[in-house]
N, C-alpha and C positions, 0 to 999 in steps of 0.2 A: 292509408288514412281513410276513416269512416268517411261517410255520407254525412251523416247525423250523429248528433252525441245526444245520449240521456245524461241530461244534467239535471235530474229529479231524485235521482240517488247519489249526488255528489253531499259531503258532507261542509257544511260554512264552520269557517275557524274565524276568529276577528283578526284584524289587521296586526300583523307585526311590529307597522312601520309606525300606527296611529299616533302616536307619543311625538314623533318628528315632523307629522303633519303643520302647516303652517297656519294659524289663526288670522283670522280677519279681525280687525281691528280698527277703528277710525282715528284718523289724527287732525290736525289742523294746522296746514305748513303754509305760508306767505307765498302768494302767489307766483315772485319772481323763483323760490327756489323749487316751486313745481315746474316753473317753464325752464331752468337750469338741466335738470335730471330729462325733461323730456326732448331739450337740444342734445343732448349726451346720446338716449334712447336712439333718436333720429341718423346720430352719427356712426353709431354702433351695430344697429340692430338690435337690441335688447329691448324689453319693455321696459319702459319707466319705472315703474311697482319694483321691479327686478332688480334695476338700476340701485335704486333707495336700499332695499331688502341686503344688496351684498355690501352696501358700504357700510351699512349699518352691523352687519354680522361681522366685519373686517375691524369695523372699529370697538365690536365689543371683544374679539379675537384678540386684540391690539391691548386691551384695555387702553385706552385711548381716556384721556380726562381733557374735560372743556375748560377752560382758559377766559374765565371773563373776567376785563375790566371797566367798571361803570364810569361815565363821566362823572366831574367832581364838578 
């Protein structure tokens, strides 16, 4: 193994993966179910953000449909 690498003649390609990258985004979730997902986080090890991201990915995996009924 070198000392040193010339990395001045190396050639840049773009990112393969860039497509799968994940975007930020802002949402606006009730307070009790961000402290929900960050007791989970706590219990887990997982971050929070993380937590949210794979249920959400699982539920769209799932095709999963929401279920609501409005009081009358």
């Amino acid at each position: 193994m070198k000392a040193e690498y010339d990395l001045s003649k190396m050639k840049s390609r773009p990112n393969p993966y860039a497509k799968r990258l994940k975007r930020q985004v802002t949402l606006r979730m009730s307070q009790d179910v961000i402290e929900y997902f960050k007791g989970m986080a706590e219990d887990t090890g997982i971050p929070y953000q993380s937590l949210i991201n794979l249920y959400l990915k699982d539920c769209a995996a799932s095709h999963k449909k929401l279920t609501l009924r409005w009081a009358q």
